[in-house]
GUZA-246464 format. One record per atom (N, C-alpha, C): chain; residue number from 1; y, z, x. Coordinates in Angstrom, 1 decimal. Each point is the difference from the previous one (the first is absolute). Layout:
<rs>
<r chaine="A" num="NUM" v="Y" w="Z" u="X"/>
...
</rs>
This chain:
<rs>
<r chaine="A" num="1" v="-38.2" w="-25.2" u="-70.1"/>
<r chaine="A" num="1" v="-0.1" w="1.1" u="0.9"/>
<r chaine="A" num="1" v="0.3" w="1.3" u="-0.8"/>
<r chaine="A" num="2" v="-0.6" w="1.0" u="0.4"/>
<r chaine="A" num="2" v="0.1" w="1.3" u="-0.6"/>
<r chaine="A" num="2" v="0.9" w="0.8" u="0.5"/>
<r chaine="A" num="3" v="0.4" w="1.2" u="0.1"/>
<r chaine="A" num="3" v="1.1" w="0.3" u="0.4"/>
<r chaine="A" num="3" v="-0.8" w="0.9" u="2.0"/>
<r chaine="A" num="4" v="-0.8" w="0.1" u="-0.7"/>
<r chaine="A" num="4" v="-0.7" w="0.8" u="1.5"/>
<r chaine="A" num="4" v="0.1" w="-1.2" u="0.9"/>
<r chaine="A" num="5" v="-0.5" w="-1.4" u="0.0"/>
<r chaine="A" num="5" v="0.1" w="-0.8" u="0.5"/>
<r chaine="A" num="5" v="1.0" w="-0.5" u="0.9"/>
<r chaine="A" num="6" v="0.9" w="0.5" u="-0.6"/>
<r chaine="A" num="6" v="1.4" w="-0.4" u="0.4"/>
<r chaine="A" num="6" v="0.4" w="0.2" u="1.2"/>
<r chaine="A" num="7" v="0.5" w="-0.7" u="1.4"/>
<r chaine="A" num="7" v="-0.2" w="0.3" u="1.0"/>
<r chaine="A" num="7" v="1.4" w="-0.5" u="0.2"/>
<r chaine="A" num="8" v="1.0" w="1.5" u="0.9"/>
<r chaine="A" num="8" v="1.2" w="-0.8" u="0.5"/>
<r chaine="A" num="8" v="0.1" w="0.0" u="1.1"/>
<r chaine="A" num="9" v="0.7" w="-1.3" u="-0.2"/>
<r chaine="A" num="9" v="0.5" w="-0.5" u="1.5"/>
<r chaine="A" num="9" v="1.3" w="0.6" u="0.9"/>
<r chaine="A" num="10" v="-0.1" w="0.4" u="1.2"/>
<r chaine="A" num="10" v="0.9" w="0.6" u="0.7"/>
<r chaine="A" num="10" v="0.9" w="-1.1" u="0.9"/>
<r chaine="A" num="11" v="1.4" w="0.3" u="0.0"/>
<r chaine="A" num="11" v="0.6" w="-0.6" u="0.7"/>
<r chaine="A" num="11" v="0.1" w="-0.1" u="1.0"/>
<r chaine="A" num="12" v="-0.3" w="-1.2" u="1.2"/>
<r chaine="A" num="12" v="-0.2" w="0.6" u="1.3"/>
<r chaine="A" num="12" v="1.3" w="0.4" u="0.1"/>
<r chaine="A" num="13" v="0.0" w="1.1" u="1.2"/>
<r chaine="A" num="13" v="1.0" w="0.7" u="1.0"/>
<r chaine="A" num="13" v="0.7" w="-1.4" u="0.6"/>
<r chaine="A" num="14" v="1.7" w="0.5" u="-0.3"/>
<r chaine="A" num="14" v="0.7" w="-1.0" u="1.2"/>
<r chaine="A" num="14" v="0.0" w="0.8" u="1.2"/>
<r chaine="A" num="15" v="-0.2" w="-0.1" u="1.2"/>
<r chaine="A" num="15" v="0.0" w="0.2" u="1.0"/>
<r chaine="A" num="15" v="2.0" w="0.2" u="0.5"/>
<r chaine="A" num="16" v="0.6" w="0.9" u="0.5"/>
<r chaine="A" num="16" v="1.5" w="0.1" u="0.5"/>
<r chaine="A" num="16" v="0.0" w="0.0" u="1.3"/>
<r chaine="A" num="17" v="0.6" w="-0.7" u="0.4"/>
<r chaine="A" num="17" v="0.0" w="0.0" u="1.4"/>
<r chaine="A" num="17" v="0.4" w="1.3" u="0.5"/>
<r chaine="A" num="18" v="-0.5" w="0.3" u="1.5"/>
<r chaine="A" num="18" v="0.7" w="1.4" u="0.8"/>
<r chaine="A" num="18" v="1.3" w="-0.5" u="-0.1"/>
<r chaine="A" num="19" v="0.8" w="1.2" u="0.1"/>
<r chaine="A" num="19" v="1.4" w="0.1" u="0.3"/>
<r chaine="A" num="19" v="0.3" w="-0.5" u="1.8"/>
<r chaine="A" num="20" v="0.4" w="-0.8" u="0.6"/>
<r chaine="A" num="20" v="0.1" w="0.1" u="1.1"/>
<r chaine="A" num="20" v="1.4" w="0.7" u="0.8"/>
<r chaine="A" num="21" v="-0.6" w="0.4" u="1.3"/>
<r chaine="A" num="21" v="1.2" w="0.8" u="0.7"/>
<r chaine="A" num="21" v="1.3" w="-0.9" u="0.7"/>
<r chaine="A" num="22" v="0.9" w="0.2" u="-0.7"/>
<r chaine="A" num="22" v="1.2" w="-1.3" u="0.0"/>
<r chaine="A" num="22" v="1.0" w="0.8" u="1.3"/>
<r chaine="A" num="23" v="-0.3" w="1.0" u="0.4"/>
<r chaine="A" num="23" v="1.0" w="0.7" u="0.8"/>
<r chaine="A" num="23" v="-0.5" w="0.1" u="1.3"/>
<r chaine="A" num="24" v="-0.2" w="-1.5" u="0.8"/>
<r chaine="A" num="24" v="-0.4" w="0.1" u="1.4"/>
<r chaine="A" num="24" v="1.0" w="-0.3" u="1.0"/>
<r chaine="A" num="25" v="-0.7" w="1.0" u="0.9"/>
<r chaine="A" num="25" v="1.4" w="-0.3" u="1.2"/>
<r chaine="A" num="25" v="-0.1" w="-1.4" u="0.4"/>
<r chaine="A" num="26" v="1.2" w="-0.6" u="0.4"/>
<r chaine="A" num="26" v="0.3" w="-1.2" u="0.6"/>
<r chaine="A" num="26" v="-0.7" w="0.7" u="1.6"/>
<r chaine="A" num="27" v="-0.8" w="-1.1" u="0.8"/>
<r chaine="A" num="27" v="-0.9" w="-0.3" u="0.8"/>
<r chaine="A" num="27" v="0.6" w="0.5" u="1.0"/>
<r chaine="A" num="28" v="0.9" w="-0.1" u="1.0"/>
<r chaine="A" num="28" v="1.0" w="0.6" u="0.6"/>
<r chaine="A" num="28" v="0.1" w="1.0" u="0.3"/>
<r chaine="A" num="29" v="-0.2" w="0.6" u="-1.3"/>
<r chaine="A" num="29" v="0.6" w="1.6" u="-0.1"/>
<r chaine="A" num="29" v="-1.5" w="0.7" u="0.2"/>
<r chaine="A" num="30" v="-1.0" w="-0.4" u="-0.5"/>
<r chaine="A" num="30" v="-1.4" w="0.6" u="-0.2"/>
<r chaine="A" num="30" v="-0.5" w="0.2" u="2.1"/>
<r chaine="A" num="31" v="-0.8" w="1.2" u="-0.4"/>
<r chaine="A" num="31" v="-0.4" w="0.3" u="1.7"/>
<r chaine="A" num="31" v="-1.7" w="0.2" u="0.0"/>
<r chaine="A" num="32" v="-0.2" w="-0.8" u="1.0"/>
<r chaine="A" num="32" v="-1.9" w="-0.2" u="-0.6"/>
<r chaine="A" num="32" v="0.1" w="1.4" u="0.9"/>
<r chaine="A" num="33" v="-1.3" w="0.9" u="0.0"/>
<r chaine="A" num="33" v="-0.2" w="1.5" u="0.4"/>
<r chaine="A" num="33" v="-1.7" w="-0.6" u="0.4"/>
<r chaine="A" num="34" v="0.2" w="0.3" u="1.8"/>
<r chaine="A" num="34" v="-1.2" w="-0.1" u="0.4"/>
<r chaine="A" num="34" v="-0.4" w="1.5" u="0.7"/>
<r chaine="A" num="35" v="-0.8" w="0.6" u="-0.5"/>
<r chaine="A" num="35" v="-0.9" w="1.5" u="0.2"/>
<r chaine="A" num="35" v="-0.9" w="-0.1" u="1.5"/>
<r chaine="A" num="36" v="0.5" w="0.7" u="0.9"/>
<r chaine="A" num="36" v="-0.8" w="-0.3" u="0.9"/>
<r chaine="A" num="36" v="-1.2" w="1.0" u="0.4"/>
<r chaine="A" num="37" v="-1.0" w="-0.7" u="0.4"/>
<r chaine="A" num="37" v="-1.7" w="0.9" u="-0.3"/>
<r chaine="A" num="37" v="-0.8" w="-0.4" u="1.2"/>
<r chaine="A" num="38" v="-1.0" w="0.1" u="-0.5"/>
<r chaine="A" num="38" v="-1.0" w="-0.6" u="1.7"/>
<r chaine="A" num="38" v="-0.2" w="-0.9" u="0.1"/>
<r chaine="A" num="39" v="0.4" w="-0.9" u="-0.2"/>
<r chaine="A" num="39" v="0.0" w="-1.5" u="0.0"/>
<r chaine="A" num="39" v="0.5" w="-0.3" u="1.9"/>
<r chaine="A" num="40" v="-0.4" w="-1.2" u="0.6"/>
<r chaine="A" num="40" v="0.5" w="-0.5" u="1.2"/>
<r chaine="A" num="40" v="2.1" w="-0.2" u="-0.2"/>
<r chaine="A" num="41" v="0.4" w="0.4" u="1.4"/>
<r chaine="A" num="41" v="1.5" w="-0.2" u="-0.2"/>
<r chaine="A" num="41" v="0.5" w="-1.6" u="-0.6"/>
<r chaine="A" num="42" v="-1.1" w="-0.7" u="0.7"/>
<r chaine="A" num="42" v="0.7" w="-1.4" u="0.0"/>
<r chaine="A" num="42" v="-0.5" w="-0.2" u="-1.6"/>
<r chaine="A" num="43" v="-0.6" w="0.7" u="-0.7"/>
<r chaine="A" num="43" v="-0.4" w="-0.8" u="-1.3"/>
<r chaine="A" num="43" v="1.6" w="0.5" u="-0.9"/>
<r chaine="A" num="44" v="0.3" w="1.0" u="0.1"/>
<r chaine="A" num="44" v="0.9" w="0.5" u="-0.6"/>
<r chaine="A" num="44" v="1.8" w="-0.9" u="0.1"/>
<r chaine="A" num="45" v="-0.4" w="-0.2" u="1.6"/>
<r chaine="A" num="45" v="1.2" w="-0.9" u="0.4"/>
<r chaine="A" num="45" v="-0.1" w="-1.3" u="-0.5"/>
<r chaine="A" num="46" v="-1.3" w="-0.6" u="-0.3"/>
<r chaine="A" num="46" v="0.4" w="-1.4" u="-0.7"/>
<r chaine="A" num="46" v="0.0" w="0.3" u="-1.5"/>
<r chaine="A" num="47" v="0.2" w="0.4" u="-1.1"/>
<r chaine="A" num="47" v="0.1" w="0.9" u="-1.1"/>
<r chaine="A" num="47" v="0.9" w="-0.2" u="-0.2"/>
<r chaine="A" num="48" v="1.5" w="0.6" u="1.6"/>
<r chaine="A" num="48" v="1.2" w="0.3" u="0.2"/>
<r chaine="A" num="48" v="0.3" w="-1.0" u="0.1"/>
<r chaine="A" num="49" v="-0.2" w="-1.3" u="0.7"/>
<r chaine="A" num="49" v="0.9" w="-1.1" u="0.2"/>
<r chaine="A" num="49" v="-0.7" w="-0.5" u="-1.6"/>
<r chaine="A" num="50" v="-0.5" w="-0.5" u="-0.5"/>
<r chaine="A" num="50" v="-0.7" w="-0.8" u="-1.5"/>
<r chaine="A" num="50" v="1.3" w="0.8" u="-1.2"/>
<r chaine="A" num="51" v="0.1" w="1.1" u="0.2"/>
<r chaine="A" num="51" v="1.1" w="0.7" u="-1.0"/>
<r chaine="A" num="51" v="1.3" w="-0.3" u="0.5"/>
<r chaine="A" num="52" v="0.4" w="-0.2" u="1.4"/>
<r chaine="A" num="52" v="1.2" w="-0.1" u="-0.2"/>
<r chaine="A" num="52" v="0.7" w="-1.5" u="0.4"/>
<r chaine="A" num="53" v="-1.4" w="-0.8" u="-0.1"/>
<r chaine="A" num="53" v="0.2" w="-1.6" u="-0.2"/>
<r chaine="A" num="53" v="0.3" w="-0.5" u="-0.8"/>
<r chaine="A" num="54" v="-0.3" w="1.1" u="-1.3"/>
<r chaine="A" num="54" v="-0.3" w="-0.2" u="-1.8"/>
<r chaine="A" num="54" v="1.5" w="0.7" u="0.0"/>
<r chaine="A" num="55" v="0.2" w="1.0" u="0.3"/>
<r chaine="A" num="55" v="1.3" w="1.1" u="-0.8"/>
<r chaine="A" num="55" v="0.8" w="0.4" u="1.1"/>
<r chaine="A" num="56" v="1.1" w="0.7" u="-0.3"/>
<r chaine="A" num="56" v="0.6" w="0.6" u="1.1"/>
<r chaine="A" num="56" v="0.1" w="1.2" u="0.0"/>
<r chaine="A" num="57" v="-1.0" w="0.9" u="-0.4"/>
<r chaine="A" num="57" v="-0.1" w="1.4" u="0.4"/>
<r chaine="A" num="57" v="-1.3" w="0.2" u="0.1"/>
<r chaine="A" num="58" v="-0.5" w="1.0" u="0.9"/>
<r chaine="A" num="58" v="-1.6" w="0.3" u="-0.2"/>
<r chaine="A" num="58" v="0.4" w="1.9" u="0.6"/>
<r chaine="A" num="59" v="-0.7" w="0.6" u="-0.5"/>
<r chaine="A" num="59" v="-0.7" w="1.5" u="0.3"/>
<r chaine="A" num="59" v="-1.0" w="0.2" u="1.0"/>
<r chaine="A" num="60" v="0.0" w="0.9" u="1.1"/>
<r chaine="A" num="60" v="-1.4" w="0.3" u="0.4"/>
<r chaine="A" num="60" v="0.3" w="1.9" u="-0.5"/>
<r chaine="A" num="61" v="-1.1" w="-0.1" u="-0.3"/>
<r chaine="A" num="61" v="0.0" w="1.8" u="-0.4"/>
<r chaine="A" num="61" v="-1.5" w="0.2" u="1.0"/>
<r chaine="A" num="62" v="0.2" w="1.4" u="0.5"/>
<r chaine="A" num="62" v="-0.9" w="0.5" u="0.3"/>
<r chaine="A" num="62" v="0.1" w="1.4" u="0.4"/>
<r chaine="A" num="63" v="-1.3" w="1.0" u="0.2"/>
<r chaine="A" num="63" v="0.7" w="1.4" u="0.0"/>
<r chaine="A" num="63" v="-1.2" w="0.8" u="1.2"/>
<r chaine="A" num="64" v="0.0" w="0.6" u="0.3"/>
<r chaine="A" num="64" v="-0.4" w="1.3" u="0.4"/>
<r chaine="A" num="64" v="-0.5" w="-1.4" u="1.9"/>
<r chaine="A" num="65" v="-1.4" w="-0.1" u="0.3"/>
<r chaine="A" num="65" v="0.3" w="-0.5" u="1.3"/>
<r chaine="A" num="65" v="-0.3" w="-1.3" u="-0.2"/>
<r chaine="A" num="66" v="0.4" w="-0.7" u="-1.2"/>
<r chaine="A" num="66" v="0.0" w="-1.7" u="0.2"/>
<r chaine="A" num="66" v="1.9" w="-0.3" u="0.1"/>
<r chaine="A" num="67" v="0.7" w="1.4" u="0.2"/>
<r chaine="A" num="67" v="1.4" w="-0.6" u="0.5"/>
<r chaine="A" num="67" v="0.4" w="-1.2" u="0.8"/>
<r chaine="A" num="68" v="-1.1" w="0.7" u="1.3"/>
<r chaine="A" num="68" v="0.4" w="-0.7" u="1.2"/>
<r chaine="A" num="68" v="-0.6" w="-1.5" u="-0.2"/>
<r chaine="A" num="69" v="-0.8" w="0.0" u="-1.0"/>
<r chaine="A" num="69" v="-0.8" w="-1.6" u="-0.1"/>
<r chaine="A" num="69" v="1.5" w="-0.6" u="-1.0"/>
<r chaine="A" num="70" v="0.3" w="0.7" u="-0.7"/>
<r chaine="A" num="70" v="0.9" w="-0.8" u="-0.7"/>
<r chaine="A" num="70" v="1.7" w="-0.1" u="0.7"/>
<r chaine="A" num="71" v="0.0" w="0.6" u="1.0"/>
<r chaine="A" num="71" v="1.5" w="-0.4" u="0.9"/>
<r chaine="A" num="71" v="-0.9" w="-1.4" u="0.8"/>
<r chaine="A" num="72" v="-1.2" w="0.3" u="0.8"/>
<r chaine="A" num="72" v="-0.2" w="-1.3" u="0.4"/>
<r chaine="A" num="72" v="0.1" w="-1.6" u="-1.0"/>
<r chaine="A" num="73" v="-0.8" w="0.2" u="-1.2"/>
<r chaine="A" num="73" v="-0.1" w="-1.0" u="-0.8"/>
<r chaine="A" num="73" v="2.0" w="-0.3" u="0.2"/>
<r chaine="A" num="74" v="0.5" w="0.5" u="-0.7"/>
<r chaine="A" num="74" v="1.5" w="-0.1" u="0.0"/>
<r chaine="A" num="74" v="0.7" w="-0.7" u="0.8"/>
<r chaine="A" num="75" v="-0.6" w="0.0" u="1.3"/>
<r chaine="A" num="75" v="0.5" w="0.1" u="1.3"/>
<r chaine="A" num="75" v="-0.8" w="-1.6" u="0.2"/>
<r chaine="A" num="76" v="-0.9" w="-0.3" u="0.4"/>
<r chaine="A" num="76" v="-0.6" w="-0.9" u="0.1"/>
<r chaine="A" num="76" v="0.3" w="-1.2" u="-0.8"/>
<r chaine="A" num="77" v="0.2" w="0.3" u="-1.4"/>
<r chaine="A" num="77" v="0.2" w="-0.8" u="-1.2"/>
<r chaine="A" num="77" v="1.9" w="-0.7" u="0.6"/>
<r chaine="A" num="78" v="0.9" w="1.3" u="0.3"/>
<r chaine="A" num="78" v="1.1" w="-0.2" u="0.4"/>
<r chaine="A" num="78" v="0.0" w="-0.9" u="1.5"/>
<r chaine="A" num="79" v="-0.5" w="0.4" u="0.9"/>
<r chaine="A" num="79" v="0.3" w="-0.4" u="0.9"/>
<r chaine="A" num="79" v="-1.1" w="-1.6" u="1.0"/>
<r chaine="A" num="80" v="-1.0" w="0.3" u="-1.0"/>
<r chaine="A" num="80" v="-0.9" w="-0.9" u="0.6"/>
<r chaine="A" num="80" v="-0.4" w="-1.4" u="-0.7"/>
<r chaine="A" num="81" v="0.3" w="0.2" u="-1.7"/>
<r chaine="A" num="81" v="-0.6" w="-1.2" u="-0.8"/>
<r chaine="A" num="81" v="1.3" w="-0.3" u="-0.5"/>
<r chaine="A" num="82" v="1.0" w="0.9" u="-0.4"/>
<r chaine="A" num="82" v="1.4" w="-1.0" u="-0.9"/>
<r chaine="A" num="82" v="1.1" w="0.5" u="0.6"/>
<r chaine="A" num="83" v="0.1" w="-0.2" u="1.5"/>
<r chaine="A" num="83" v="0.9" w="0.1" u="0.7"/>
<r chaine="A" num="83" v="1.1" w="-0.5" u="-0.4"/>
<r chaine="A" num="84" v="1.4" w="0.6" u="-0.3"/>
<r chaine="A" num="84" v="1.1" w="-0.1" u="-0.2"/>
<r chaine="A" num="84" v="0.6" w="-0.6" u="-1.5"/>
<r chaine="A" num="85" v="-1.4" w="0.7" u="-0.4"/>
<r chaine="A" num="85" v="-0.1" w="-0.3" u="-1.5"/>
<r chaine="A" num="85" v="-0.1" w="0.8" u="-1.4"/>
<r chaine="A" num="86" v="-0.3" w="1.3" u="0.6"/>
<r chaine="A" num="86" v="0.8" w="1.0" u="-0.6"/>
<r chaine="A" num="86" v="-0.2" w="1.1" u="1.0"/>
<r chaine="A" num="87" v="0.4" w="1.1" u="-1.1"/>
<r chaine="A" num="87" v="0.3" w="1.5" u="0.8"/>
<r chaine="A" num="87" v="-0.4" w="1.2" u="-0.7"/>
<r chaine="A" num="88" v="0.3" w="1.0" u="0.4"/>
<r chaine="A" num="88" v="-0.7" w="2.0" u="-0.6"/>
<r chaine="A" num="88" v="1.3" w="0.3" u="-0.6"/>
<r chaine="A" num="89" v="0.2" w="-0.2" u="-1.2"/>
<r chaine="A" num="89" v="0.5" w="0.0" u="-1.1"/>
<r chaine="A" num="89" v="0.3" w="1.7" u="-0.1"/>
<r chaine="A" num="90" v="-1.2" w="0.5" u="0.1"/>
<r chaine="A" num="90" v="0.4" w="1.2" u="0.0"/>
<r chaine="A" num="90" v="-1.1" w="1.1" u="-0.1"/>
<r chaine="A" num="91" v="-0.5" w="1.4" u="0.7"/>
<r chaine="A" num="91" v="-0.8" w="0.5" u="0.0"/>
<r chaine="A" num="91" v="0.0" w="1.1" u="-0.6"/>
<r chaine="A" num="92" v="-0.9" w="0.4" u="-0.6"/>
<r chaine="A" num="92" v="0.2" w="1.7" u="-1.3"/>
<r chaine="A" num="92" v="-1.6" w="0.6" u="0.4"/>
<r chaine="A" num="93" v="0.8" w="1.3" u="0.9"/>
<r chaine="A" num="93" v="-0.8" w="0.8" u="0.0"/>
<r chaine="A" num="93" v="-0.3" w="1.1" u="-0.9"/>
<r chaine="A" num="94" v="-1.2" w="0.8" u="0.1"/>
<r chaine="A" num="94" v="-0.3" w="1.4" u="-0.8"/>
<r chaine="A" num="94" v="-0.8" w="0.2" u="-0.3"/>
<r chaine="A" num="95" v="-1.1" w="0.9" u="-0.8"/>
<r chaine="A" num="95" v="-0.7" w="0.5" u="0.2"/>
<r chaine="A" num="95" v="-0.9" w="0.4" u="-1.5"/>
<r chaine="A" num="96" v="-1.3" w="0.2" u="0.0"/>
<r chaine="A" num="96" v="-0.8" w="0.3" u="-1.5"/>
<r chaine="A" num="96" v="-0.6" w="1.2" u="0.7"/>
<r chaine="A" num="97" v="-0.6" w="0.9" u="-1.5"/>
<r chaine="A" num="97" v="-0.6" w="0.8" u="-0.2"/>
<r chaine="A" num="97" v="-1.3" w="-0.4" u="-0.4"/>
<r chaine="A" num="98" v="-1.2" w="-0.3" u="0.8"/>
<r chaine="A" num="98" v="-1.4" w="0.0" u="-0.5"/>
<r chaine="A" num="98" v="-0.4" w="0.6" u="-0.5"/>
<r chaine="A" num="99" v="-0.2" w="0.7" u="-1.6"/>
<r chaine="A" num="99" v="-1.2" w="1.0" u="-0.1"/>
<r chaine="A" num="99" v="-1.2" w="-0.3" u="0.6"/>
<r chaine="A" num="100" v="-0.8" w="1.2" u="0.1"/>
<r chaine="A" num="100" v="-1.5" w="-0.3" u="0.2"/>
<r chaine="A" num="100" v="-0.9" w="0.2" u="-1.4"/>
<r chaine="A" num="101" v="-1.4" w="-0.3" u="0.8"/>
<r chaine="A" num="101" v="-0.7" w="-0.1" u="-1.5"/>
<r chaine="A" num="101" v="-0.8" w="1.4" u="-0.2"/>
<r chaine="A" num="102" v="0.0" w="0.7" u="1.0"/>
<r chaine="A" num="102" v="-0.1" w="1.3" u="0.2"/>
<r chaine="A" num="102" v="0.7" w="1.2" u="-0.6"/>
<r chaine="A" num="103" v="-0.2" w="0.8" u="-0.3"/>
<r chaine="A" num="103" v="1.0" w="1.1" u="-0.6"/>
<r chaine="A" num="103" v="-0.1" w="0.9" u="1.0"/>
<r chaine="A" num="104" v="1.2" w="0.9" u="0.3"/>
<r chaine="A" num="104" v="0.4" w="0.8" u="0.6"/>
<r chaine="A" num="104" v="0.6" w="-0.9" u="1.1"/>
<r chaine="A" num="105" v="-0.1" w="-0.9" u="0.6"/>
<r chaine="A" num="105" v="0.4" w="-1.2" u="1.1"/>
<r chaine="A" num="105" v="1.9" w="-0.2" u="-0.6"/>
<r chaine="A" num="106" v="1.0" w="0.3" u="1.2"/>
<r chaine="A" num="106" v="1.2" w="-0.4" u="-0.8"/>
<r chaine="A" num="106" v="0.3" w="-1.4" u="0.5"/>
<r chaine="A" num="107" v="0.5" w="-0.7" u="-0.4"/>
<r chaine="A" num="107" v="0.3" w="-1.5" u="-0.3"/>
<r chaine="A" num="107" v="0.6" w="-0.2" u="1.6"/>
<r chaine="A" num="108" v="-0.4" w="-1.0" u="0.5"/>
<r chaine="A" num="108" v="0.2" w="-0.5" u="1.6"/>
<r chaine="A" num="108" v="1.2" w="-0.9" u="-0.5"/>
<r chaine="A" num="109" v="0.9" w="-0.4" u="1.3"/>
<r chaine="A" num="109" v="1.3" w="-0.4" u="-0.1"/>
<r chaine="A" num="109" v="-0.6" w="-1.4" u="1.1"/>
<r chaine="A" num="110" v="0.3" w="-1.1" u="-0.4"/>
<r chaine="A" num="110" v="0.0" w="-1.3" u="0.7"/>
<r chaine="A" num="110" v="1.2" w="-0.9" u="-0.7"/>
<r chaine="A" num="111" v="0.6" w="-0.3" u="1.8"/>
<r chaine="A" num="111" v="1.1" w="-1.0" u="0.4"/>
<r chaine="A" num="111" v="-0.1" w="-1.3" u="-0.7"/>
<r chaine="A" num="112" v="1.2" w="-0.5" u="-0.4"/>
<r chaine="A" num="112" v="-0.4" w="-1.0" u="-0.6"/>
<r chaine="A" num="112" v="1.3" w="-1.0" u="0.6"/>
<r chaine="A" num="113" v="-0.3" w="-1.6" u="0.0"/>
<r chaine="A" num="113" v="1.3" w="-0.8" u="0.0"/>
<r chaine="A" num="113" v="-0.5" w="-1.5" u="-0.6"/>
<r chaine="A" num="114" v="1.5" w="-0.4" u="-0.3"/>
<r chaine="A" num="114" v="-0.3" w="-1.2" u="-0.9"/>
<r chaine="A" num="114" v="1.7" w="-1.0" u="0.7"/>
<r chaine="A" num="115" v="-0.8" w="-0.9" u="1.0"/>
<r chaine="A" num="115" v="0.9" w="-1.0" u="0.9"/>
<r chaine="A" num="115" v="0.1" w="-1.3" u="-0.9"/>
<r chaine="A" num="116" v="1.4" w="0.0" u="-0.4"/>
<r chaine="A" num="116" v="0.4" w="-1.6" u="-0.8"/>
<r chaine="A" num="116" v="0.5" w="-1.5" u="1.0"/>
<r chaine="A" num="117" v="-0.6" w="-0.5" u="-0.3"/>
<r chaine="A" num="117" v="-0.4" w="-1.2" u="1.0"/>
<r chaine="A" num="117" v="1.2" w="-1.2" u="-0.7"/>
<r chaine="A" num="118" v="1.2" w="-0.6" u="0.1"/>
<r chaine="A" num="118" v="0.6" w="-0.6" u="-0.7"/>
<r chaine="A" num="118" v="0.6" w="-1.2" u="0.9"/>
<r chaine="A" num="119" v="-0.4" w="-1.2" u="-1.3"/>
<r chaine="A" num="119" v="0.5" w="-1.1" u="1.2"/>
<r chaine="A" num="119" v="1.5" w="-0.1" u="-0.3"/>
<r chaine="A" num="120" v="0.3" w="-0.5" u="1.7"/>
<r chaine="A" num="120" v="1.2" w="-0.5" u="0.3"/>
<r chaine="A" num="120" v="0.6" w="-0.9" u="-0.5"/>
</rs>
C-alpha cells in the first residue's frame, strides 16, 4: 500500500446516556392542572374524578366566561361523583392583562380563578 492509499479508520462514537431529572415530586404533593375550554361540562368532570382517583390534588383553572363552567365542573365533581371524598381546598382569584394584536388597542383585563380539588 502506498501512502495515499492509506485509509483511516474512525472510532465509533460511544453514545452517553441523557442525564435524567432525579428531582421529582413525590406523587401526593404534585397537582394535575385541568384548563377549562369548550369542551362539554361533563367531559371535564370525568378528567376530574380519573385525576383524583390517581392523586390527591387536581386544578381547575379557567378565566374570563368559562368561570362559571369551571365552579360547576368543581361542584358537580364535589358533590355528585366523589361524594364525601374530598373537598375545595382552596380558591385563588385574579386577574391578566391580554395584549392585543392590534397596535394602538390597550391590553383588556380578564378574571381569572384556579379551584383546588383535594381528597379527603
Amino acid at each position: 500500500m502506498s501512502d495515499e492509499e492509506t485509509i483511516e479508520k474512525e472510532e465509533p462514537k460511544k453514545k452517553t446516556p441523557a442525564k435524567k431529572d432525579t428531582t421529582k415530586k413525590p406523587e401526593t404533593q404534585q397537582s394535575q392542572i385541568i384548563y377549562i375550554g369548550k369542551k362539554d361540562t361533563i367531559s371535564y368532570v370525568l378528567v376530574a374524578v380519573t385525576i383524583l382517583n390517581k392523586s390527591d390534588m387536581c386544578s381547575i383553572q379557567a378565566r374570563g366566561r368559562q368561570i362559571s363552567k369551571a365552579v360547576d365542573i368543581a361542584e358537580i365533581t364535589r358533590r355528585k361523583f366523589l361524594q364525601d371524598m374530598i373537598e375545595v381546598d382552596d380558591v385563588i382569584i385574579g386577574s391578566e392583562e391580554i395584549q392585543s394584536d392590534e397596535e394602538g388597542i390597550p391590553p383588556k383585563t380578564v378574571s381569572t380563578i384556579d379551584i383546588i380539588l383535594k381528597r379527603i
